[in-house]
C-alpha positions as CSV (number, residue, x, y, z in Angstrom):
1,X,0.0,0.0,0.0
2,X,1.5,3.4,-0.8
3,X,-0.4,7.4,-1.0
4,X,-1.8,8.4,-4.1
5,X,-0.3,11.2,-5.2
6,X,-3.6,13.4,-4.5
7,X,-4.8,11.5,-1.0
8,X,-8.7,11.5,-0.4
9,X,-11.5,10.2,-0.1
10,X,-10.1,8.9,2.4
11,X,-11.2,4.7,3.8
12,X,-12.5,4.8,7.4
13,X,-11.4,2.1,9.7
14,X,-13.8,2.5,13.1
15,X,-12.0,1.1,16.6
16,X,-15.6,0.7,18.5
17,X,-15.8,-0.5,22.5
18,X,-18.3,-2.9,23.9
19,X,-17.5,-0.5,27.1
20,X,-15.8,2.6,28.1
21,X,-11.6,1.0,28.6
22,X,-12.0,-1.6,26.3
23,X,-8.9,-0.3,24.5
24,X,-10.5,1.8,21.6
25,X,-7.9,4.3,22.1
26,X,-4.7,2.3,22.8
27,X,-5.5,0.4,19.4
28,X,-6.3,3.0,17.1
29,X,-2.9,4.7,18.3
30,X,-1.7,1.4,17.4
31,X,-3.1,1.5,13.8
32,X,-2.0,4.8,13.1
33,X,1.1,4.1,13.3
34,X,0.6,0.4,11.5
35,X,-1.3,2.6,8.7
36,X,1.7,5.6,8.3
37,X,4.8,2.9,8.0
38,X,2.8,1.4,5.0
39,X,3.8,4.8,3.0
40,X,0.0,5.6,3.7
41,X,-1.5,9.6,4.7
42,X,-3.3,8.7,7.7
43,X,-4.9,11.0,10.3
44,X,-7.3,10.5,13.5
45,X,-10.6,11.4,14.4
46,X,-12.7,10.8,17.4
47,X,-16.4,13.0,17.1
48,X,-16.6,13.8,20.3
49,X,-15.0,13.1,23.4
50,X,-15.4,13.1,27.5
51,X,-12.0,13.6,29.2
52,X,-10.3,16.1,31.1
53,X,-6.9,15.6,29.5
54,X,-6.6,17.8,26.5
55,X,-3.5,19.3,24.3
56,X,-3.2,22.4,22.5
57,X,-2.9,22.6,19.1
58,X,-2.9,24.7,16.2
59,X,-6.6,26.8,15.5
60,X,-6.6,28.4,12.1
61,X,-7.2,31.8,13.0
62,X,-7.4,31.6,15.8
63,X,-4.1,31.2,18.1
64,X,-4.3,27.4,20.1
65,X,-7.1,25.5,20.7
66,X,-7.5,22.0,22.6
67,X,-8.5,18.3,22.0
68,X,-8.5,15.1,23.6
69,X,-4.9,13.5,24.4
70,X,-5.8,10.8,23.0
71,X,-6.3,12.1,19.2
72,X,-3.2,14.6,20.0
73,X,-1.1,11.4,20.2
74,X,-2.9,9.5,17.6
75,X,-1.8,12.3,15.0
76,X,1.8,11.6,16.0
77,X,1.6,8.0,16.1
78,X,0.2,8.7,12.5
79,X,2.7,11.1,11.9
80,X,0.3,14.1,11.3
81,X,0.1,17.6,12.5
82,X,-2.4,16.9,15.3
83,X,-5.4,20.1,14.5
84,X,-9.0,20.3,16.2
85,X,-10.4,18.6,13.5
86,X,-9.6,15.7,14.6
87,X,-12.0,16.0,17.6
88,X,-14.2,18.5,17.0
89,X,-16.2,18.2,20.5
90,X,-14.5,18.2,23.6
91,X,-16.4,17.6,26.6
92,X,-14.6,18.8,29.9
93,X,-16.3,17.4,33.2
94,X,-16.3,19.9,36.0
95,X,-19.0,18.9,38.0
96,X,-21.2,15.7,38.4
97,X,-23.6,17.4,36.3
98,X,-22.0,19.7,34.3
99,X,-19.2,19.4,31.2
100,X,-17.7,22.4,29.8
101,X,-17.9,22.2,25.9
102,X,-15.0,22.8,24.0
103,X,-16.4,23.2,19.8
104,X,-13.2,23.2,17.3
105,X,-11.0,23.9,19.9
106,X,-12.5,26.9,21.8
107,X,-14.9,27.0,24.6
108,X,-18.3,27.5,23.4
109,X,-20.7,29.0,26.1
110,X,-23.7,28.5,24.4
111,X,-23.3,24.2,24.0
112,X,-22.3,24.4,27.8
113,X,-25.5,25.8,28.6
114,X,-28.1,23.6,26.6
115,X,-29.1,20.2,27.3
116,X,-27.3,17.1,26.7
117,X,-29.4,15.5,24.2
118,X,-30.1,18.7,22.6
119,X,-26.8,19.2,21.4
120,X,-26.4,17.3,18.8
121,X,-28.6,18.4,16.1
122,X,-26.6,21.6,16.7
123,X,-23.3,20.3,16.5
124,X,-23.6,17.6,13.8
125,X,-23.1,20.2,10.6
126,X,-19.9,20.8,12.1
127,X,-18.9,17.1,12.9
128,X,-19.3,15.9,9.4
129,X,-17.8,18.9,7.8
130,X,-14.4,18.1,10.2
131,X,-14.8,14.6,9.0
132,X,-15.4,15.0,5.6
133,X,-12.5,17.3,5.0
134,X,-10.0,15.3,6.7
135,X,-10.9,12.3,4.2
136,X,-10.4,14.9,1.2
137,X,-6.9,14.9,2.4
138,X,-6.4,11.7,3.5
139,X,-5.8,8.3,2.7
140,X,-6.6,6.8,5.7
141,X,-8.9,7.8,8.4
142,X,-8.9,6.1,12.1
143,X,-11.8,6.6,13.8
144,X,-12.4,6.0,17.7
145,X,-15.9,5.3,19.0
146,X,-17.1,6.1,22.2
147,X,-18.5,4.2,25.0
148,X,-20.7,1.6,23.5
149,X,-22.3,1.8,19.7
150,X,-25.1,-0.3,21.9
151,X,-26.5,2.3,23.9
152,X,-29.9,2.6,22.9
153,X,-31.1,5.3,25.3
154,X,-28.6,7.5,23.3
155,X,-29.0,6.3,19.9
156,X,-31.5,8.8,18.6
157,X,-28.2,11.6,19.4
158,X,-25.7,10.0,18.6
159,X,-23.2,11.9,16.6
160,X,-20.0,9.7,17.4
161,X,-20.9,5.9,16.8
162,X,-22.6,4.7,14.5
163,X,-23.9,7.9,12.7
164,X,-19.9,8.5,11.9
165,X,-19.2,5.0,10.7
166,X,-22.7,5.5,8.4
167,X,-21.5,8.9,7.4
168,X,-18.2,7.6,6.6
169,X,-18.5,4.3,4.8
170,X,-16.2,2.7,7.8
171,X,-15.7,-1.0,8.4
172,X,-15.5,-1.2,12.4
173,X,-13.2,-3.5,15.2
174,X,-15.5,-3.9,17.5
175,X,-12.9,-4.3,21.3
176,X,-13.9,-6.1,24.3
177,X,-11.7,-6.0,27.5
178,X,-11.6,-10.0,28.4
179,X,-9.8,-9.6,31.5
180,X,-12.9,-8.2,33.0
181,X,-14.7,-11.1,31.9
182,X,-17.6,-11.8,29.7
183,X,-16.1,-10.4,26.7
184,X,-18.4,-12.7,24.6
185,X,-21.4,-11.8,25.9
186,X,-20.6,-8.2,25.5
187,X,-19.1,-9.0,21.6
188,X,-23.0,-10.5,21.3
189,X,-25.0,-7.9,22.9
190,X,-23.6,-5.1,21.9
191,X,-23.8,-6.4,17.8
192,X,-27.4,-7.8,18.9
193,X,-28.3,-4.4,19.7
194,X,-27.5,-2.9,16.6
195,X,-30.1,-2.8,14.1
196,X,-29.4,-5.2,11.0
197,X,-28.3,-2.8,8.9
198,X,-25.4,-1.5,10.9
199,X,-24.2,-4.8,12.5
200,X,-23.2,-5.6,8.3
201,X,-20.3,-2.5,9.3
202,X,-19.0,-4.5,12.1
203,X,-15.6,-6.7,9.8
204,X,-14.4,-8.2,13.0
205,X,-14.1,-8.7,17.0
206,X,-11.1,-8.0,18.9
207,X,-10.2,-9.6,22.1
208,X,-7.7,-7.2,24.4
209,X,-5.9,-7.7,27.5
210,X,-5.8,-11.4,27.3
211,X,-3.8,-13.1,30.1
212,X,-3.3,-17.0,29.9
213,X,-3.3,-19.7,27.1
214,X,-4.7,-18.6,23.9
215,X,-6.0,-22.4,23.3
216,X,-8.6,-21.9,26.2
217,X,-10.4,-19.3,24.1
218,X,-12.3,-22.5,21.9
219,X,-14.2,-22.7,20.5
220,X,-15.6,-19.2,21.9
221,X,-14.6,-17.1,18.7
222,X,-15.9,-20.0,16.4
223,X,-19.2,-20.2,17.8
224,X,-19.7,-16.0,18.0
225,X,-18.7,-16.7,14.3
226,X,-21.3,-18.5,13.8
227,X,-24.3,-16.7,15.6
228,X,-22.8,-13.4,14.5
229,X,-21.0,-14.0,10.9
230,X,-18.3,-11.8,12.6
231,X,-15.0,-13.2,12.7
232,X,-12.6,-12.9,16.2
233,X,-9.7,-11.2,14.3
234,X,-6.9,-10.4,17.0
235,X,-6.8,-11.3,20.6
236,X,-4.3,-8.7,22.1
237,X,-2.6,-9.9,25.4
238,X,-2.2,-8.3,28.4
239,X,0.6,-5.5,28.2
240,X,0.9,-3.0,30.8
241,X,4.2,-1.2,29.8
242,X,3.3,-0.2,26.5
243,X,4.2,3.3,27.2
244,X,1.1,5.2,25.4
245,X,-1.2,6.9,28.5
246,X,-4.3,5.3,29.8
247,X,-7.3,5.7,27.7
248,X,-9.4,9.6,27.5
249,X,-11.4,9.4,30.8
250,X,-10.0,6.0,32.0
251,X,-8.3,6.6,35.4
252,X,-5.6,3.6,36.2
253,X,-5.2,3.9,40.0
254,X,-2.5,0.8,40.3
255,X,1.2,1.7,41.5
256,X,3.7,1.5,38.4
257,X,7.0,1.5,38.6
258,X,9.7,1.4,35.6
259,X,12.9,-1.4,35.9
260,X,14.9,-2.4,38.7
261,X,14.7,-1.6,42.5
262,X,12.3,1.1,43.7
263,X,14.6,4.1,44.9
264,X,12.1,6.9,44.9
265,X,8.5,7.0,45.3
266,X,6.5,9.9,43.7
267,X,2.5,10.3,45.0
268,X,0.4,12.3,42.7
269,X,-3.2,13.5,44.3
270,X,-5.9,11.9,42.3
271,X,-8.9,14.1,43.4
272,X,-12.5,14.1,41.5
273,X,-11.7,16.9,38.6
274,X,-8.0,15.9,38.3
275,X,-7.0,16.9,34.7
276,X,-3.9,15.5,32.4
277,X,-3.5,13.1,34.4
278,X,-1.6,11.6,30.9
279,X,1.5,14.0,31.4
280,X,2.6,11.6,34.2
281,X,2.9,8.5,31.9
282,X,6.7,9.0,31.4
283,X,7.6,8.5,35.1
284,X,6.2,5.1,35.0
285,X,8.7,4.4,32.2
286,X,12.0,5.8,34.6
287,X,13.9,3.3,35.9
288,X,13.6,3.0,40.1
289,X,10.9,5.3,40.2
290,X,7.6,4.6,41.7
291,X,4.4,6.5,40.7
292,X,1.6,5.9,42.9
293,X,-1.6,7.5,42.9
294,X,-3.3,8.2,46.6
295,X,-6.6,9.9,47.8
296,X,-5.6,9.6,51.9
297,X,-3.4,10.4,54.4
298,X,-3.6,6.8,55.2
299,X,-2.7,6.0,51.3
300,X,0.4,8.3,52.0
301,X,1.2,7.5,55.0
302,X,2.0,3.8,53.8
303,X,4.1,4.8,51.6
304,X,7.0,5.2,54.1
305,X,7.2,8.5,53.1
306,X,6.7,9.7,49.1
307,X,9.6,11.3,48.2
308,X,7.9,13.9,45.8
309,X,3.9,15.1,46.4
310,X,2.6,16.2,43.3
311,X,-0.9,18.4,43.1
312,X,-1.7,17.9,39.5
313,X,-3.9,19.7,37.5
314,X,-7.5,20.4,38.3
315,X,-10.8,21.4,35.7
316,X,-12.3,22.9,39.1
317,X,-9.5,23.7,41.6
318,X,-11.9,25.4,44.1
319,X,-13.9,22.1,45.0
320,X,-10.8,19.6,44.3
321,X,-9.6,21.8,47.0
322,X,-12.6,21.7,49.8
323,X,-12.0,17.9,49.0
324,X,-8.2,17.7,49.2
325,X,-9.4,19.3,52.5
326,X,-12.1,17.0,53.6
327,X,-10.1,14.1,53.3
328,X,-7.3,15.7,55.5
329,X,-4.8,15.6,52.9
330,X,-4.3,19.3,53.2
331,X,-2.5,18.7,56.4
332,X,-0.9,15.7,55.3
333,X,0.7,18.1,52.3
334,X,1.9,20.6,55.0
335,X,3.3,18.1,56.9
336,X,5.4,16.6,54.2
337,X,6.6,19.8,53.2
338,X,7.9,21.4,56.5
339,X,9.6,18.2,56.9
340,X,11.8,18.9,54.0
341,X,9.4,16.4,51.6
342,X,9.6,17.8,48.0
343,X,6.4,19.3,47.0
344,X,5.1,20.1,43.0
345,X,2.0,21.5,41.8
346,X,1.2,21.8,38.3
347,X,-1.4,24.3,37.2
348,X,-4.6,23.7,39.6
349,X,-1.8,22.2,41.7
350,X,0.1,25.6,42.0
351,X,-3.0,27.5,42.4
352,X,-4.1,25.3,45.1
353,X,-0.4,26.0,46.6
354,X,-0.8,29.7,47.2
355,X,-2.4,31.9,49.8
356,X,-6.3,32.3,48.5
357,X,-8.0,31.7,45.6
358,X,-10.5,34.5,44.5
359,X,-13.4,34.1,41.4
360,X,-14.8,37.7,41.1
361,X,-16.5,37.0,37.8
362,X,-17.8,32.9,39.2
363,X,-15.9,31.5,36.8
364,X,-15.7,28.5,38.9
365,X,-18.9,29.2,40.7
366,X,-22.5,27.4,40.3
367,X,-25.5,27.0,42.4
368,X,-25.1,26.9,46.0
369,X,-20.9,27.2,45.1
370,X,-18.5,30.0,46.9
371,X,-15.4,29.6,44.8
372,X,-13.6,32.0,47.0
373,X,-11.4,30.0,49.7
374,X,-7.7,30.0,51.0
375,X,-4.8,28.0,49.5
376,X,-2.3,26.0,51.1
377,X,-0.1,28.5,52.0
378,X,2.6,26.9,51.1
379,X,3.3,29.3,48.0
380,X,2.7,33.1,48.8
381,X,1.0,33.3,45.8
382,X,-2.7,34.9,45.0
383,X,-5.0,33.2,41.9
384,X,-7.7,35.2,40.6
385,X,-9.8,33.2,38.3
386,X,-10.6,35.8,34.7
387,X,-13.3,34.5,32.3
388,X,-10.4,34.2,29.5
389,X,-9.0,31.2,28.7
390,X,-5.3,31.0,28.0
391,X,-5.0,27.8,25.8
392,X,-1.5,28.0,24.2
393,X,1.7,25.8,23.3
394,X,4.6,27.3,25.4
395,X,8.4,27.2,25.3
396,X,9.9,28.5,28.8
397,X,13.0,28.4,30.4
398,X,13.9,28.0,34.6
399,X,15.4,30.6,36.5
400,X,18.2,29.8,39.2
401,X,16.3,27.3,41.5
402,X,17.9,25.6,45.1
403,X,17.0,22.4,46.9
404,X,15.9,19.4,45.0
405,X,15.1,21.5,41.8
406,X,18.3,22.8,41.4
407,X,19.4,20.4,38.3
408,X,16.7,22.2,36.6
409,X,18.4,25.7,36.5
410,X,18.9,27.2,33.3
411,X,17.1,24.5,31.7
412,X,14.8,25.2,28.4
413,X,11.3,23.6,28.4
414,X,8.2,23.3,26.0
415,X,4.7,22.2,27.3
416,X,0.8,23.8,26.6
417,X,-1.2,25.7,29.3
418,X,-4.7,25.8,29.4
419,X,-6.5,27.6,32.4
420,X,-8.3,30.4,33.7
421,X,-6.6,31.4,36.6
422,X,-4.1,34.6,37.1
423,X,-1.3,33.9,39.7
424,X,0.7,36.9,41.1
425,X,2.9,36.9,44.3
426,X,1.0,38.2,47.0
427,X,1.6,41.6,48.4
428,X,1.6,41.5,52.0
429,X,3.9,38.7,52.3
430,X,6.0,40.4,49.5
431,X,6.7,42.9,52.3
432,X,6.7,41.0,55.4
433,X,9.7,39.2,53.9
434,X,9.1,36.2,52.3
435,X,8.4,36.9,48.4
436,X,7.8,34.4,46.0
437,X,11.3,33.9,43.9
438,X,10.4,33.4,39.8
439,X,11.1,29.6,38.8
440,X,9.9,29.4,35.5
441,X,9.6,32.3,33.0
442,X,7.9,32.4,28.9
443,X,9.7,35.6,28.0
444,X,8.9,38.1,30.3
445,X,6.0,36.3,31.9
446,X,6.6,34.3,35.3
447,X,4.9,30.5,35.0
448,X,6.4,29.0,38.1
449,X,7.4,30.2,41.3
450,X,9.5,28.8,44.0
451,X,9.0,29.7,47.9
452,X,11.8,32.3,49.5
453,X,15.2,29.9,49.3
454,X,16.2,28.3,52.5
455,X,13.9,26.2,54.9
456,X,11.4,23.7,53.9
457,X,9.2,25.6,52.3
458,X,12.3,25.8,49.5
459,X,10.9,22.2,48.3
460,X,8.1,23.8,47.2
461,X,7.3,24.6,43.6
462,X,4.3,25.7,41.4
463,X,4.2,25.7,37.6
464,X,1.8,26.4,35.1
465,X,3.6,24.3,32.4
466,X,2.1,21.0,32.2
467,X,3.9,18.7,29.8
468,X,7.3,19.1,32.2
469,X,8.5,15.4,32.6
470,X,7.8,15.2,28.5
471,X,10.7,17.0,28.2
472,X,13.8,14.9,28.2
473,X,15.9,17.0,29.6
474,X,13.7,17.3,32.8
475,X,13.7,13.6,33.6
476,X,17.8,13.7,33.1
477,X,18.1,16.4,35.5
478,X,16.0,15.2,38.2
479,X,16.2,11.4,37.5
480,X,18.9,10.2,36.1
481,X,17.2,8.6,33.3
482,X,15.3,8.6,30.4
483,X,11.2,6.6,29.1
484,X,11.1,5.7,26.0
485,X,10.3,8.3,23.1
486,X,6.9,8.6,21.6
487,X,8.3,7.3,18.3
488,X,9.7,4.0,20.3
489,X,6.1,3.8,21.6
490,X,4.1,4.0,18.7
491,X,6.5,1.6,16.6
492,X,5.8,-0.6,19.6
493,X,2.6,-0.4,19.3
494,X,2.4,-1.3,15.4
495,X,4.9,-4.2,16.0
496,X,2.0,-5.6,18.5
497,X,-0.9,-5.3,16.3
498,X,1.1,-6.5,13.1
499,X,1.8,-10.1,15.6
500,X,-1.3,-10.4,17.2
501,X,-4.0,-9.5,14.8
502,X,-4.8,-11.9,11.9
503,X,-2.9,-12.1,8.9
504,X,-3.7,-9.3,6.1
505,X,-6.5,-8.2,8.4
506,X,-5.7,-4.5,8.4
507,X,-5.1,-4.7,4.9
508,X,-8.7,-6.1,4.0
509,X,-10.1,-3.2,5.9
510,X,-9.0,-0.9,3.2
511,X,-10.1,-2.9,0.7
């Protein structure tokens, strides 16, 4: 298979799930990258997704705008400039009951405030056009579902499953998670549940995360065969360290650790709203490091003590806060600092790090909701929250930093930000002596600050960069070591699917 000189229309090959985590995105990542090294012009697309972990990218005409990580990395593993196209809908949970949507890349307050089921006749135009100009310039399109193709109460709105493989002429994997059992029931029911016409788009069943001897499985995939006419085309085995981050909205709350002995342990907060949670994935790669995720002073506690405490980023830092609080892990935080523990907050992190956190405009506000509470203190920092949005790729470079940051002085970084808080050092303990030294700077502007030098509170360190341990550089300096590169990933990732799936399977899609 090799481009055609003018790409487009492109074929569609669909990744559907039985379930949310089946592995929908983890193997269309993977066929990206199979799809690219076979001299073919491939990009992603996902309609819409549900996940707080987003990247910037590039908004034509209009500066940076965000998508799901998981299409951000699928256009790399394709080898593609990743573009809001390929996820036109971005749904950002901030409360229980509430998403912010995020339309091409940019917040749209109108879609926030409408009804769930009403959105789609409103956003559809717009999905199709996305899709239908990305096959113009394609050869290949891989397409992620989302949650089930079988939920019925959604069926009649549906604007990412079955209405995109219909609108785009794909033949669809249809991925069931066997290690939670009953994957062939849920291979049944779910093509059961489609009407007649659309189980005809479903080419073949995949079987991930298998664990044990493949001769077990029969005569399972013959007799679905059978009932179904749909073959059992790959069964994936288990592989945790694949190095590709967990799956747009799937939180994996199990220790990692990369090779050999465990010599430092780094516990990253996991409360409700936490937000790119992905940019962690390469310190589960580093060699004797530990990255555990913990919701209690008890958690942290028994870890006999975390070397590093990382706040991570938040899509509403004024509740993850009163939780971080009701759980007493606000203390727990102070305590390991004043000991001399090393302490990081990334974005909501370093907001959460500071003195107080004001919201004149109720950015962060709702019904019944007083946004308006004090930080941590451990920062002498202020965070005002504006209405803006700063959504924006970002080069930066660290100032002269002490303590355990030190290795990182001097040190030139790129990352994305996307917030709405303002962070300034805060007057009064500007005067009273203990200022809040610049850490991190984009130009002129300050992204990271580092307590007053000397004491514990010199452990302490706040930046609005997230991407930071992407950087290789970074995980030198503090660690020693290096994860594996994004390109090593993906071409692992294509060297699994090209053993495990059937012979000429992926080919035959295209056909």
């Amino acid at each position: 298979m090799q481009s055609k000189q003018t790409p487009g229309p492109a074929r569609c090959v669909m990744v559907l799930g039985t379930t949310s985590g089946a592995g929908k995105s983890w193997l269309a990542t993977a066929l990206c990258r199979w799809y690219a090294r076979q001299g073919l012009k491939v990009a992603p697309f996902k309609a819409q997704n549900m996940s707080n972990n987003a990247r910037v990218v590039a908004a034509p005409g209009l500066g940076g705008g965000e998508i799901g990580s998981a299409q951000y990395f699928q256009a790399l593993a394709a080898r593609a400039v990743p573009q809001v196209r390929m996820n036109p809908l971005l749904l950002k949970p901030e409360r229980d009951t509430h998403s912010q949507v995020v339309l091409l890349g940019q917040v749209d307050a109108a879609l926030t405030a409408m009804p769930w089921r009403a959105r789609s006749a409103h956003v559809w135009p717009q999905v199709a056009q996305a899709l239908d100009a990305l096959r113009a310039e394609h050869d290949v399109l891989v397409i992620e579902g989302a949650g089930s193709p079988a939920e019925i109460n959604l069926a009649h709105s549906d604007i990412v499953n079955m209405r995109v493989a219909g609108h785009a002429q794909a033949r669809c994997l249809l991925v069931a998670d066997i290690d939670r059992g009953g994957a062939f029931a849920h291979l049944y029911g779910t093509w059961a549940l489609l009407p007649p016409a659309q189980r005809a788009w479903i080419h073949g069943f995949v079987l991930n995360r298998f664990r044990g001897d493949a001769a077990l499985l029969a005569p399972g995939p013959e007799l679905l065969r059978q009932m179904t006419g749909v073959p059992t085309v790959g069964v994936l085995p288990m592989w945790r360290q694949h190095g590709l981050p967990e799956e747009d909205g799937v939180f994996d709350d199990a220790a990692a650790a990369g090779a050999g002995p465990v010599r430092r342990t780094v516990a990253v907060v996991a409360y409700p709203r936490i937000s790119n949670l992905d940019e962690f994935q390469p310190l589960k790669n580093v060699p004797g490091l530990r990255l555990v995720w913990v919701r209690s002073p008890a958690q942290l506690a028994g870890l006999a003590p975390a070397d590093w405490i990382v706040l991570p980023g938040s899509k509403h830092t004024s509740s993850d806060l009163a939780w971080l609080r009701a759980q007493g892990l606000d203390a727990a935080v102070a305590a390991h600092a004043a000991a001399g523990g090393t302490v990081l907050g990334v974005c909501g992190g370093l907001q959460m790090l500071g003195e107080a956190l004001v919201d004149p405009h109720g950015v962060e506000g709702g019904a019944g909701f007083d946004a308006n509470a004090p930080g941590l203190g451990l920062l002498p920092l202020v965070t005002a929250f504006a209405p803006d949005k700063t959504v924006r790729a970002t080069q930066a470079r660290f100032g002269a930093l002490q303590g355990p940051w030190q290795a990182l002085s001097g040190l030139a970084v790129q990352g994305y930000e996307i917030r709405h808080g303002r962070t300034a050092p805060h007057p009064g303990l500007a005067r009273a002596g203990q200022p809040a030294v610049p850490a991190l700077q984009a130009g002129t502007e300050v992204l990271g600050w580092q307590a007053g030098h000397g004491g514990a509170q010199g452990n302490v360190l706040g930046v609005y960069l997230h991407g930071l341990f992407e950087n290789a550089a970074v995980l030198r300096a503090l660690f020693g070591a290096a994860a594996p590169t994004l390109e090593q990933v993906f071409d692992g990732l294509a060297d699994f699917v090209d053993r495990h799936m059937d012979a000429g399977v992926l080919e035959r899609l295209m056909c």
